[in-house]
BALOBA-1460 file (C-alpha; in Angstrom, 3 decimals):
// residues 332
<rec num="1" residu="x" x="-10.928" y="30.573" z="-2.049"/>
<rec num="2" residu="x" x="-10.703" y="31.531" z="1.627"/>
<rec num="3" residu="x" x="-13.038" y="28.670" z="2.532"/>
<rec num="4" residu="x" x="-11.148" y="25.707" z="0.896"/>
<rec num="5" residu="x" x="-7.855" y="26.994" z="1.933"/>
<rec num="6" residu="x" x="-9.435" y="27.008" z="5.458"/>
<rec num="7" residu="x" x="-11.021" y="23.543" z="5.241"/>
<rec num="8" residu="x" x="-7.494" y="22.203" z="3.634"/>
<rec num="9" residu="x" x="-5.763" y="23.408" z="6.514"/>
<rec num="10" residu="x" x="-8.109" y="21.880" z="9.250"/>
<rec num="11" residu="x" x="-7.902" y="18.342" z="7.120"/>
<rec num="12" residu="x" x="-3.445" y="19.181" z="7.612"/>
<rec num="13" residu="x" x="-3.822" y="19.912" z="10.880"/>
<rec num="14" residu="x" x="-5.765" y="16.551" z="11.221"/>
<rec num="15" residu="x" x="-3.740" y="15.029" z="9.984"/>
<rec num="16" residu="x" x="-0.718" y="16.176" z="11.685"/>
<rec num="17" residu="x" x="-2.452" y="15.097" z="14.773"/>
<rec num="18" residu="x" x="-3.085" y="11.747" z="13.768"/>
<rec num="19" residu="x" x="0.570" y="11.398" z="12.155"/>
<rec num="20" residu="x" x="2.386" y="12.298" z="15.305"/>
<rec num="21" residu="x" x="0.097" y="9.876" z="17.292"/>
<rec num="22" residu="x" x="0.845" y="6.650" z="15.326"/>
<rec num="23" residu="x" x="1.860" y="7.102" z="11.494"/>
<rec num="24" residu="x" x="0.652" y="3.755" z="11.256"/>
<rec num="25" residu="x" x="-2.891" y="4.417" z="10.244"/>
<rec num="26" residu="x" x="-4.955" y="4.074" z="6.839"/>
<rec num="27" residu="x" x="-7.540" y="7.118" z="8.074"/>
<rec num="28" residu="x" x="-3.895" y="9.274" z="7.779"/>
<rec num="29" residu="x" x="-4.085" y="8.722" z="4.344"/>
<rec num="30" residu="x" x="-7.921" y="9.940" z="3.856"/>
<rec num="31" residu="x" x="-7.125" y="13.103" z="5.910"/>
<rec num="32" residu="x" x="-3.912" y="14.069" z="3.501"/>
<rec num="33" residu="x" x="-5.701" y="13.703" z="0.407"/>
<rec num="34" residu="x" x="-8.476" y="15.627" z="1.729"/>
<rec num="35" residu="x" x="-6.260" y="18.350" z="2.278"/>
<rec num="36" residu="x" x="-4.808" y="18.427" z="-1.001"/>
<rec num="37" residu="x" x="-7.996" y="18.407" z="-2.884"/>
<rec num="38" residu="x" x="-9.234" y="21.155" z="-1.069"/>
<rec num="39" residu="x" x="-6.097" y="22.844" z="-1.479"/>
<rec num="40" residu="x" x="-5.948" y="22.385" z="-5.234"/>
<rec num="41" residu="x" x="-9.521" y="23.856" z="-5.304"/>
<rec num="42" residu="x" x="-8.662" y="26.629" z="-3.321"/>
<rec num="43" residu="x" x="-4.995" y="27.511" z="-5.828"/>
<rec num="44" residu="x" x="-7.472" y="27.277" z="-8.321"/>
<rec num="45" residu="x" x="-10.165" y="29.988" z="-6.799"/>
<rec num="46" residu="x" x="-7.015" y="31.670" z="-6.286"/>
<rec num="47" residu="x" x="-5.825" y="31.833" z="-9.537"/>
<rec num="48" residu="x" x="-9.219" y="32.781" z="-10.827"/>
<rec num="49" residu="x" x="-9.551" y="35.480" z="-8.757"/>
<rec num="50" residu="x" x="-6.189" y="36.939" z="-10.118"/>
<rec num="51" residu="x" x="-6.870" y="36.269" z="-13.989"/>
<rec num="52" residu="x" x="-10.133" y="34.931" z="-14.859"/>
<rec num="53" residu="x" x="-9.466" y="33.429" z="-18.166"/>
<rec num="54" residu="x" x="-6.198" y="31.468" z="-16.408"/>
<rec num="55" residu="x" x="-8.127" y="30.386" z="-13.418"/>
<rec num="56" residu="x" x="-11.053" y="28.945" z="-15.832"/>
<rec num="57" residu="x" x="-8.158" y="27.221" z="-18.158"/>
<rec num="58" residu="x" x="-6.723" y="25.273" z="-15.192"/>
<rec num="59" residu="x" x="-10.148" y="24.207" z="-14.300"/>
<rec num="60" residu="x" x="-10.601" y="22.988" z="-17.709"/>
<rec num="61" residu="x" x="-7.067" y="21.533" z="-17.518"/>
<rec num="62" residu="x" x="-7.722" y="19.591" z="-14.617"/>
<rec num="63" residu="x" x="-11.185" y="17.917" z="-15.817"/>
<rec num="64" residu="x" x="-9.803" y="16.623" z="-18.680"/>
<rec num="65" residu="x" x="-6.875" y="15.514" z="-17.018"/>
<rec num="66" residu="x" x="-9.078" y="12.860" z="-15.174"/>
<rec num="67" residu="x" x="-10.832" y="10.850" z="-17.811"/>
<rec num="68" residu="x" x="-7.199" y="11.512" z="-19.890"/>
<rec num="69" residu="x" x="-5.601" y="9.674" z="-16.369"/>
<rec num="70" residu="x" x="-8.069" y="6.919" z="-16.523"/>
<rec num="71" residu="x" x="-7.412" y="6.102" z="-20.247"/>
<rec num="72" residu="x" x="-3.839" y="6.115" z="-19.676"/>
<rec num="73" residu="x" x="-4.113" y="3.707" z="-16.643"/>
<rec num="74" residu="x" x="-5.976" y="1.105" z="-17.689"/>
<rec num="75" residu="x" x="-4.054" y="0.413" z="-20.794"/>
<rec num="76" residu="x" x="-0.869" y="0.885" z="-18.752"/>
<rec num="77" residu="x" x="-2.348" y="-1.934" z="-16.486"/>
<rec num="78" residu="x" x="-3.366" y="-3.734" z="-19.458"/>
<rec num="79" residu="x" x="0.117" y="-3.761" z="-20.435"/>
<rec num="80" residu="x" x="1.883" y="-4.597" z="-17.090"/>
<rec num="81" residu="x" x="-0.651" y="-7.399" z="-16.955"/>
<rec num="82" residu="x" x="0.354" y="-8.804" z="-20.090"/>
<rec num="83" residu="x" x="3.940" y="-8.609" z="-18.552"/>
<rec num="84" residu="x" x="3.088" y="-10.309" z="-15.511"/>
<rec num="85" residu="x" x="2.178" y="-12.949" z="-17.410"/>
<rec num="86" residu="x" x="5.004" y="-13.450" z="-19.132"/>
<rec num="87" residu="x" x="7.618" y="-13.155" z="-16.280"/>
<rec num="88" residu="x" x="5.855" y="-14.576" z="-13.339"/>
<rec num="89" residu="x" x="3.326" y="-18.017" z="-12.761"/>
<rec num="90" residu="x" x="-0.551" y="-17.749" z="-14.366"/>
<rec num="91" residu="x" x="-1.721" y="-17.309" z="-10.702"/>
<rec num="92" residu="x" x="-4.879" y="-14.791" z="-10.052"/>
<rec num="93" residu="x" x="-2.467" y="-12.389" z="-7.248"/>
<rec num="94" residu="x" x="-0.538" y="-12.178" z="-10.766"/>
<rec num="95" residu="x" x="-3.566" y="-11.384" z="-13.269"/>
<rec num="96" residu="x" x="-4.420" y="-8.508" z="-10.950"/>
<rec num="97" residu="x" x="-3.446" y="-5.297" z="-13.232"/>
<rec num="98" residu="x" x="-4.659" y="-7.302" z="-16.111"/>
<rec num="99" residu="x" x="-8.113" y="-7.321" z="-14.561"/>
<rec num="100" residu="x" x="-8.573" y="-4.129" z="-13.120"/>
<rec num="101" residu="x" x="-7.418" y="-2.597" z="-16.865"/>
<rec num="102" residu="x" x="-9.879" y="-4.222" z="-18.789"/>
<rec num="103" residu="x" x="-12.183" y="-4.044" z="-15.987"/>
<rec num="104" residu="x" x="-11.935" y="0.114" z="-16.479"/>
<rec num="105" residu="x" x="-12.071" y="-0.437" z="-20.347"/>
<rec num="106" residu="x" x="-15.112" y="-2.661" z="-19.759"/>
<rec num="107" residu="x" x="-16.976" y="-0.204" z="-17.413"/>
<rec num="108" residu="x" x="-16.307" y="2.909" z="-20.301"/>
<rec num="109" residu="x" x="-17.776" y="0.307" z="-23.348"/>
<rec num="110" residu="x" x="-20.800" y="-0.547" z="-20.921"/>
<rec num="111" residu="x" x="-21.438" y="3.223" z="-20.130"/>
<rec num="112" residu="x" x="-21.089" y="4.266" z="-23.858"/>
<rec num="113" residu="x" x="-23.889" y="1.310" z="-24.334"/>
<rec num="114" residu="x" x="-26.194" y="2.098" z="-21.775"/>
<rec num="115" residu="x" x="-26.341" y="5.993" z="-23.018"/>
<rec num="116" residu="x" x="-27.284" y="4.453" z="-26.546"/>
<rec num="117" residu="x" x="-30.081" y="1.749" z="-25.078"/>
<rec num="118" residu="x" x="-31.223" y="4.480" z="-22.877"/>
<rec num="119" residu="x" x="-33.163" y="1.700" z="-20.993"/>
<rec num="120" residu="x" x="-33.733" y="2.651" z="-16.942"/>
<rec num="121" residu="x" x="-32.698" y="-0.497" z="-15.320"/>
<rec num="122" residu="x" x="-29.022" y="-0.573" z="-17.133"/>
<rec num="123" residu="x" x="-28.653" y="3.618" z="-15.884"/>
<rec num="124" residu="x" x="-29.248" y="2.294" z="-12.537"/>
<rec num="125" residu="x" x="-26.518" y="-0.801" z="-12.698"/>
<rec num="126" residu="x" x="-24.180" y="1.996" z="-14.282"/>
<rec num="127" residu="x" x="-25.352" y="4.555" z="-11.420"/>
<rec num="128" residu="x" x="-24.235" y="1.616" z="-9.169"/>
<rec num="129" residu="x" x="-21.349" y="0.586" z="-10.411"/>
<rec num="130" residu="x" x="-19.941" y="4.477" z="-10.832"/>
<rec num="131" residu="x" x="-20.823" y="5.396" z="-6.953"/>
<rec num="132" residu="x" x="-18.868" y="1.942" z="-5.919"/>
<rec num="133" residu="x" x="-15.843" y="2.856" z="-8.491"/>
<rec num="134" residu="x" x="-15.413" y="6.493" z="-7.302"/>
<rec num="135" residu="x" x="-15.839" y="5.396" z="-3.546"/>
<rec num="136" residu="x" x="-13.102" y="2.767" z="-3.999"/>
<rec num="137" residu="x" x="-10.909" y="5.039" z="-6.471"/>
<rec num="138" residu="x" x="-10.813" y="7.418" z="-3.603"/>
<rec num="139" residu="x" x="-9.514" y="4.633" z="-1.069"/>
<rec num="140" residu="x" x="-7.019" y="3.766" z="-3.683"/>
<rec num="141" residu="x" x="-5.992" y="7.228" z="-4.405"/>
<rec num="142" residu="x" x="-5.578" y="7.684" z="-0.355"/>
<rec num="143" residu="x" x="-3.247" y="4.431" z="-0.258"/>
<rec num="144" residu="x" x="-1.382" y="5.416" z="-2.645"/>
<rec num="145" residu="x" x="-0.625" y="8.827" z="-1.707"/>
<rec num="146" residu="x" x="0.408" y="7.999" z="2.162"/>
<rec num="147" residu="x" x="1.809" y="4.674" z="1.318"/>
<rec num="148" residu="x" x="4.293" y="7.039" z="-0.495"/>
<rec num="149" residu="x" x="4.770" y="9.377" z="2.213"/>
<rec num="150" residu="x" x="4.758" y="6.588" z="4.910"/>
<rec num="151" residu="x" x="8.001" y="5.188" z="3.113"/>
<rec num="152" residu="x" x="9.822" y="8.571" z="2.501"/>
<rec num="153" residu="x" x="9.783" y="9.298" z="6.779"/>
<rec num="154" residu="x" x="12.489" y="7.877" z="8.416"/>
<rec num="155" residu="x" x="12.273" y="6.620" z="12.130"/>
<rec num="156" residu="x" x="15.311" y="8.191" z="14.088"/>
<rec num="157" residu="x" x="14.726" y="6.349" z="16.961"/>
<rec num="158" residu="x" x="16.929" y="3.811" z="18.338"/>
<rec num="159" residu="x" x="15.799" y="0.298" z="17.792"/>
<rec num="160" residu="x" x="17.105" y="-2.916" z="19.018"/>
<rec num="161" residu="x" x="15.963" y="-4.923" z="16.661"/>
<rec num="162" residu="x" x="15.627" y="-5.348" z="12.674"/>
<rec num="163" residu="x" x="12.972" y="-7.974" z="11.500"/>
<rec num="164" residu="x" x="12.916" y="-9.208" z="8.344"/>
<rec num="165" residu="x" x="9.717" y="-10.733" z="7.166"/>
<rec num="166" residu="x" x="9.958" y="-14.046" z="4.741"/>
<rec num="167" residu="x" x="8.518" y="-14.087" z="1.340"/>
<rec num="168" residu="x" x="8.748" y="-17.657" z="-0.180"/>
<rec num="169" residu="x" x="12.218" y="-20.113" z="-1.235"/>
<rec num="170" residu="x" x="12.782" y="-22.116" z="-4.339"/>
<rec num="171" residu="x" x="13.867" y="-24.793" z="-2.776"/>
<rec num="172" residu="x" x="16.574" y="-24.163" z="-0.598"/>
<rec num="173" residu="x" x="17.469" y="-20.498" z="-2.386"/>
<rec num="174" residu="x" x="16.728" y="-17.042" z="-1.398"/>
<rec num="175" residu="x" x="14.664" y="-15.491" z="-4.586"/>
<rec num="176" residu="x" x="15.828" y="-11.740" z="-5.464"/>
<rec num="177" residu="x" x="12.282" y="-10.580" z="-4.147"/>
<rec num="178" residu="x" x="13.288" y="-11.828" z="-0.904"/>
<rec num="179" residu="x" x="17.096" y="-11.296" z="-1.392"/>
<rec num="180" residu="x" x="15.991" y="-7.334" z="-1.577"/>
<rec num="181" residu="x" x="14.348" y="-7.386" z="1.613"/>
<rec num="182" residu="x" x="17.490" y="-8.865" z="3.204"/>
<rec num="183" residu="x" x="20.007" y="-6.334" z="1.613"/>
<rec num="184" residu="x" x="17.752" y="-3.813" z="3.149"/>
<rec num="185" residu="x" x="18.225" y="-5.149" z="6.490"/>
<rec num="186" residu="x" x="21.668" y="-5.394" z="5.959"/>
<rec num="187" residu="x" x="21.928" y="-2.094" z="5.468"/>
<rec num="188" residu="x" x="19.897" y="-0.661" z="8.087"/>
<rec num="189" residu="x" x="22.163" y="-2.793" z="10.847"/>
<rec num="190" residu="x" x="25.076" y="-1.886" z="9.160"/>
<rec num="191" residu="x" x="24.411" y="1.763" z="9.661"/>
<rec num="192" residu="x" x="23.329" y="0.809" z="13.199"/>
<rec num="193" residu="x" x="26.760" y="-0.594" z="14.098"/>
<rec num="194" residu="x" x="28.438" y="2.602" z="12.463"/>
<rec num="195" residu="x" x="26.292" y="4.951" z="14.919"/>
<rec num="196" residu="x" x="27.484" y="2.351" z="17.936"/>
<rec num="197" residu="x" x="24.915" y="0.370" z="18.154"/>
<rec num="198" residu="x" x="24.131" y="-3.314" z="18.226"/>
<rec num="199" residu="x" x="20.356" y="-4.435" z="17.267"/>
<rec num="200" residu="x" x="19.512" y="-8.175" z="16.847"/>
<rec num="201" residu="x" x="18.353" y="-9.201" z="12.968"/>
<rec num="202" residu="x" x="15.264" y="-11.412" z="13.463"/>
<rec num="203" residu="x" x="14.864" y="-13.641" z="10.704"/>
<rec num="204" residu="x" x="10.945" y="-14.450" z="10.014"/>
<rec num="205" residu="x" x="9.719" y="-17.527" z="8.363"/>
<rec num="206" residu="x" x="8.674" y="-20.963" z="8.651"/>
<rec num="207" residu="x" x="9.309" y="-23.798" z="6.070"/>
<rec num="208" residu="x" x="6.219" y="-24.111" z="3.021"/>
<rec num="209" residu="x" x="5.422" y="-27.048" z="1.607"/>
<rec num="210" residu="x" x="7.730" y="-26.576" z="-1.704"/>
<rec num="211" residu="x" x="10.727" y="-25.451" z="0.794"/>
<rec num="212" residu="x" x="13.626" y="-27.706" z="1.760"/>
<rec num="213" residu="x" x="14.147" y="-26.167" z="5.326"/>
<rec num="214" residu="x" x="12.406" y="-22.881" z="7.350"/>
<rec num="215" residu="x" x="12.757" y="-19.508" z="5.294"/>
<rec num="216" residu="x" x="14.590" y="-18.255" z="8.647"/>
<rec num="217" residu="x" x="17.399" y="-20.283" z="8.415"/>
<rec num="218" residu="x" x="17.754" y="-19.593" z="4.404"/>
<rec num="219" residu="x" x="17.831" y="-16.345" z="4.854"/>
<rec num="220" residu="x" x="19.965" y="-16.530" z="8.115"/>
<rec num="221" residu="x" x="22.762" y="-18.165" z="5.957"/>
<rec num="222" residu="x" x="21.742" y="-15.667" z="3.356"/>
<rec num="223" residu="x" x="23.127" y="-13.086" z="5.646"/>
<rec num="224" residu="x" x="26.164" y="-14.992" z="7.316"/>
<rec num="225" residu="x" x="27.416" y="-15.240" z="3.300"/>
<rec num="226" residu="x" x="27.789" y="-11.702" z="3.224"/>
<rec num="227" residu="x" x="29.489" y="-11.154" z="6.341"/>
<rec num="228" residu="x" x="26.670" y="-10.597" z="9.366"/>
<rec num="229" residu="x" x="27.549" y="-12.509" z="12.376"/>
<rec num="230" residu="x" x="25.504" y="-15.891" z="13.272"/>
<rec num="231" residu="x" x="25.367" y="-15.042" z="16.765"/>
<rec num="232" residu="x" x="23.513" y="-11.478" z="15.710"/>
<rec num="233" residu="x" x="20.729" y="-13.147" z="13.806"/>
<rec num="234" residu="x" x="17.760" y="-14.868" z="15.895"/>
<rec num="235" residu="x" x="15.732" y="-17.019" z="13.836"/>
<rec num="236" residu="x" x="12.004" y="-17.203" z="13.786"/>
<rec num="237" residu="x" x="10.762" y="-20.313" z="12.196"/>
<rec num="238" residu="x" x="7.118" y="-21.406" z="12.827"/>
<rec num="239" residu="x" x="5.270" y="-18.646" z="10.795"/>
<rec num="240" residu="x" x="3.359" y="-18.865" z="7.822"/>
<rec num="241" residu="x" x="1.933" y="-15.273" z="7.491"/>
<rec num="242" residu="x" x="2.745" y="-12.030" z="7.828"/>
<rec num="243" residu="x" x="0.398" y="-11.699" z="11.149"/>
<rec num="244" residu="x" x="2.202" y="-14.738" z="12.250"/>
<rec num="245" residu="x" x="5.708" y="-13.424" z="11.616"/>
<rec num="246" residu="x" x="5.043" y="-9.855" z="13.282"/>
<rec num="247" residu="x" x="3.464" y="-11.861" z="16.322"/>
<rec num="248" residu="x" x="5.773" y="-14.423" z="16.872"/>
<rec num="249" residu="x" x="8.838" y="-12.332" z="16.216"/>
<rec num="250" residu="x" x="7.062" y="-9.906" z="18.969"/>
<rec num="251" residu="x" x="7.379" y="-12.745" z="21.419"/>
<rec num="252" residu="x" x="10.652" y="-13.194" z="20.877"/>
<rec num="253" residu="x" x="11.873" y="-9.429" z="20.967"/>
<rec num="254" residu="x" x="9.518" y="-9.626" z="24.274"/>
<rec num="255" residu="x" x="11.253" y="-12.368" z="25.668"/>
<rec num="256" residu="x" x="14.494" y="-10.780" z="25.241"/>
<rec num="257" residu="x" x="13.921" y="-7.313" z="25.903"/>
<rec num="258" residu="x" x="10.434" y="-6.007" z="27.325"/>
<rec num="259" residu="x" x="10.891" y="-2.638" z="25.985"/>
<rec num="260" residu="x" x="11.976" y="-3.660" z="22.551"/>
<rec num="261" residu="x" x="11.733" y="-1.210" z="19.292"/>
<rec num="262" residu="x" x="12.640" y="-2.619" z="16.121"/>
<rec num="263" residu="x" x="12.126" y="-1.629" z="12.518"/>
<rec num="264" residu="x" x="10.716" y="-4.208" z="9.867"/>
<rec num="265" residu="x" x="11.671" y="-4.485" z="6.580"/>
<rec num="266" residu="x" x="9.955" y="-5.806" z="3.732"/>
<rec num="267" residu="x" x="9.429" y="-4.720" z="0.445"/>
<rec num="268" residu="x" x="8.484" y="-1.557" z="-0.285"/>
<rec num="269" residu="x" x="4.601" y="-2.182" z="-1.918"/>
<rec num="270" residu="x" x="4.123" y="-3.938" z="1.151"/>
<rec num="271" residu="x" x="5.417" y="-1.691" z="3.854"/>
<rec num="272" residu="x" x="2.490" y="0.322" z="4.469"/>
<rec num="273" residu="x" x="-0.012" y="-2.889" z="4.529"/>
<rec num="274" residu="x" x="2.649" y="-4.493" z="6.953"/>
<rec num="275" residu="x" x="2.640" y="-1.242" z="9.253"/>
<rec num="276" residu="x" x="-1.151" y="-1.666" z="9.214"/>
<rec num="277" residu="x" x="-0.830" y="-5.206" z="10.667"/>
<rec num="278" residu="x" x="2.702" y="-4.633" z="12.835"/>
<rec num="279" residu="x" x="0.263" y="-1.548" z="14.344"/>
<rec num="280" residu="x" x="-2.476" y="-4.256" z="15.149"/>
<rec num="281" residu="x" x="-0.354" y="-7.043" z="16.317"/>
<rec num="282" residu="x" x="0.671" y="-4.389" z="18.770"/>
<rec num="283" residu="x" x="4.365" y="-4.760" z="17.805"/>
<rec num="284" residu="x" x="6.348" y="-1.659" z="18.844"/>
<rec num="285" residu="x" x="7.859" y="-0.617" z="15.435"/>
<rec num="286" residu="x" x="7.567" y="1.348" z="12.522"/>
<rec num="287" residu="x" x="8.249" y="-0.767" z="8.451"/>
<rec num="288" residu="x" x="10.799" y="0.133" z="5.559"/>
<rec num="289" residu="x" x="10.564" y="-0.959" z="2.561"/>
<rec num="290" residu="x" x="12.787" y="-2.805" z="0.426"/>
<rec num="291" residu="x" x="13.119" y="-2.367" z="-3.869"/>
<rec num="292" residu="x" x="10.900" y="-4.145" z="-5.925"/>
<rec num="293" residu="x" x="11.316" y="-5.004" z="-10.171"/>
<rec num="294" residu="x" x="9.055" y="-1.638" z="-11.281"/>
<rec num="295" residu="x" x="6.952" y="-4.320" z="-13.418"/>
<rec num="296" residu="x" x="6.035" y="-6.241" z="-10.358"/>
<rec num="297" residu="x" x="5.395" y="-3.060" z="-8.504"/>
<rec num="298" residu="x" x="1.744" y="-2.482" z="-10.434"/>
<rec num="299" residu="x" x="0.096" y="-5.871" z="-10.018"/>
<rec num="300" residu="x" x="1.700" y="-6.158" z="-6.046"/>
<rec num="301" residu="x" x="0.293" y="-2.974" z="-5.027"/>
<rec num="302" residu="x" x="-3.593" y="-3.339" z="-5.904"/>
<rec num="303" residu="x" x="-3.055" y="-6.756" z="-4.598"/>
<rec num="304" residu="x" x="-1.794" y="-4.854" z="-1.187"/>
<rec num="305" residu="x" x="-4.936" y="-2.485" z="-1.527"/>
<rec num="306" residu="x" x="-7.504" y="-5.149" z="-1.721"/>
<rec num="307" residu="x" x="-6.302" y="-7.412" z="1.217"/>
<rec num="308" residu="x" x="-6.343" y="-3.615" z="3.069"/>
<rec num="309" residu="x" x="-10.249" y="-3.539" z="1.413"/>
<rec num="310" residu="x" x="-11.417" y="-6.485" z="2.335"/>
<rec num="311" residu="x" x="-9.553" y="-6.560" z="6.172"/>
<rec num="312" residu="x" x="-12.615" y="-3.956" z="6.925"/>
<rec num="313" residu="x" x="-15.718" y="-5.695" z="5.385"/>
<rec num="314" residu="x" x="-18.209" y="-4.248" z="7.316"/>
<rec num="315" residu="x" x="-17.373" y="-0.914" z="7.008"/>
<rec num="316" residu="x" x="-16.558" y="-0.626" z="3.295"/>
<rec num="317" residu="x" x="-19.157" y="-3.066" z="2.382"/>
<rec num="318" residu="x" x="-21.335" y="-1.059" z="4.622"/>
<rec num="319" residu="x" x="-20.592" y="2.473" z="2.575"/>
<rec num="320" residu="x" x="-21.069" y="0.755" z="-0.626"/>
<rec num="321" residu="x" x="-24.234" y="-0.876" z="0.005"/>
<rec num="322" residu="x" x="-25.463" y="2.751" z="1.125"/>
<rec num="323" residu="x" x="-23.845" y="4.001" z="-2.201"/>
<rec num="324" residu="x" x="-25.763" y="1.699" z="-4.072"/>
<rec num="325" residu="x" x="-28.981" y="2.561" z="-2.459"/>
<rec num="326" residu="x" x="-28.713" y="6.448" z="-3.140"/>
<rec num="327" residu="x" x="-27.796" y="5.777" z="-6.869"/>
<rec num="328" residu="x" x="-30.782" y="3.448" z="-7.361"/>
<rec num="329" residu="x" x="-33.736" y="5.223" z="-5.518"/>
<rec num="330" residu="x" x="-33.555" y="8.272" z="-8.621"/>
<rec num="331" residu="x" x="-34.122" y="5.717" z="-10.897"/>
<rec num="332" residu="x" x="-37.383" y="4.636" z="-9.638"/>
């Protein structure tokens, strides 16, 4: 008990190191969760050690509350898939809870299969396959958890700008996904010019090929409609990505003030992913997000974990590959 309450506390006071430096960081995330798994262990050592028979029910509880977790979320995903497809176009970004649902239903049927073959090679592909799953569950697990807690802080600091980042028109017409991330900015300067002071919105988009004119100038007028002064908004019209928007909008904040803050907004599954990249664009701001439609909110967020995934190939591909090789070599 003593020992993981000690260990959870060196993994807080990690990460309360590595939060005050720059909140902007995806090893935050692995520190936290560390500390609350060896925390949980330790309340339930604790409550063992108080009544035996409780202690040993919790730890029964808990067990059974993970496969019970995993059956619930992949026919919840199953679900929001079929949703997605219904609501929004049959593109793969969209099909993404879909997959990963049957993909956990799949992996359970092929388990259950390989236990009845009983032949060696298929308990190595399942070995495999469960080392990878587990390693990447626990990434997952981490984003999750601080993408949460990286939304719920709130930056006190003064900031002299408020970017908003562009999402996509239909046409000429601000969508509601992007129409959230502009009442959010509309807030946050709002409140600005009740505390006395006067940021700059920064309007970030260029024009896509199915768009009558630049997303910055949409959602410019988008704001002038409801009352935000022209002359407040600078508009940022050349980018295509979200790298390009927090890079190009940096230029301009730069121009116009050297020692800029600002605060980004965007929607709220992609906040965290968008700190990640405002952090290595070397922009000088922290991210808030905006709503989202909760069914949207399944499929947008594993999409945000995999571009996260895949951003660091070497290293995760590197810790899977040595997965892979551990769960093999008992085979043979």
């Amino acid at each position: 008990m003593v020992i993981c309450f000690g260990i959870a506390g060196f993994w807080f006071l990690v990460f309360g190191v590595s939060f005050l430096r720059d909140r902007r960081l995806f090893k935050n995330g692995i520190f936290l969760v560390l500390a609350l798994m060896f925390a949980g262990l330790g309340l339930i050592f604790a409550v063992e050690s108080v009544n035996a028979t409780a202690g040993r029910v919790l730890a029964v509880a808990v067990l059974a509350a993970i496969p019970l977790s995993i059956a619930v979320l992949a026919v919840f995903l199953v679900i929001n898939g079929v949703t997605m497809l219904r609501r929004e176009r049959r593109r793969l970004s969209n099909l993404l809870s879909l997959l990963v649902g049957l993909g956990i239903i799949g992996f359970v049927v092929f388990s259950l299969l390989v236990e009845k073959i009983g032949w060696e090679p298929l308990a190595a592909v399942r070995s495999v396959l469960l080392g990878v799953l587990t390693y990447i569950s626990f990434l997952f697990l981490c984003f999750l958890v601080y993408a949460f807690v990286y939304s719920r802080v709130r930056s006190s600091r003064k900031v002299d700008f408020v970017v908003v980042l562009g999402s996509g028109l239909i046409g000429s017409r601000v969508p509601p996904l992007l129409a959230s991330r502009l009442d959010r900015a509309q807030q946050v300067y709002e409140r600005a010019l009740r505390r006395g002071r006067s940021p700059l919105l920064v309007t970030s988009g260029g024009q896509g090929p199915n768009e009558d004119l630049p997303e910055s100038h949409a959602m410019a007028a988008y704001l002038v409609e409801r009352g935000v002064a022209d002359q407040q908004i600078i508009r940022e019209d050349k980018s295509t990505t979200t790298w390009e928007n927090l890079t190009f909008s940096r230029d301009l904040m730069a121009g116009l003030r050297p020692e800029y803050r600002c605060l980004i907004v965007t929607n709220n599954f992609h906040a965290f992913r968008a700190a990640l990249t405002a952090r290595k664009a070397k922009v000088n701001g922290q991210v808030v997000g905006s709503p989202t439609a909760a069914y949207y909110w399944p499929t947008a967020t594993i999409r945000e974990f995999v571009a996260i995934l895949v951003s660091h190939p070497y290293v995760n591909g590197g810790v899977c590959l040595l997965i892979a090789l551990s769960a093999i070599l008992p085979h043979f």
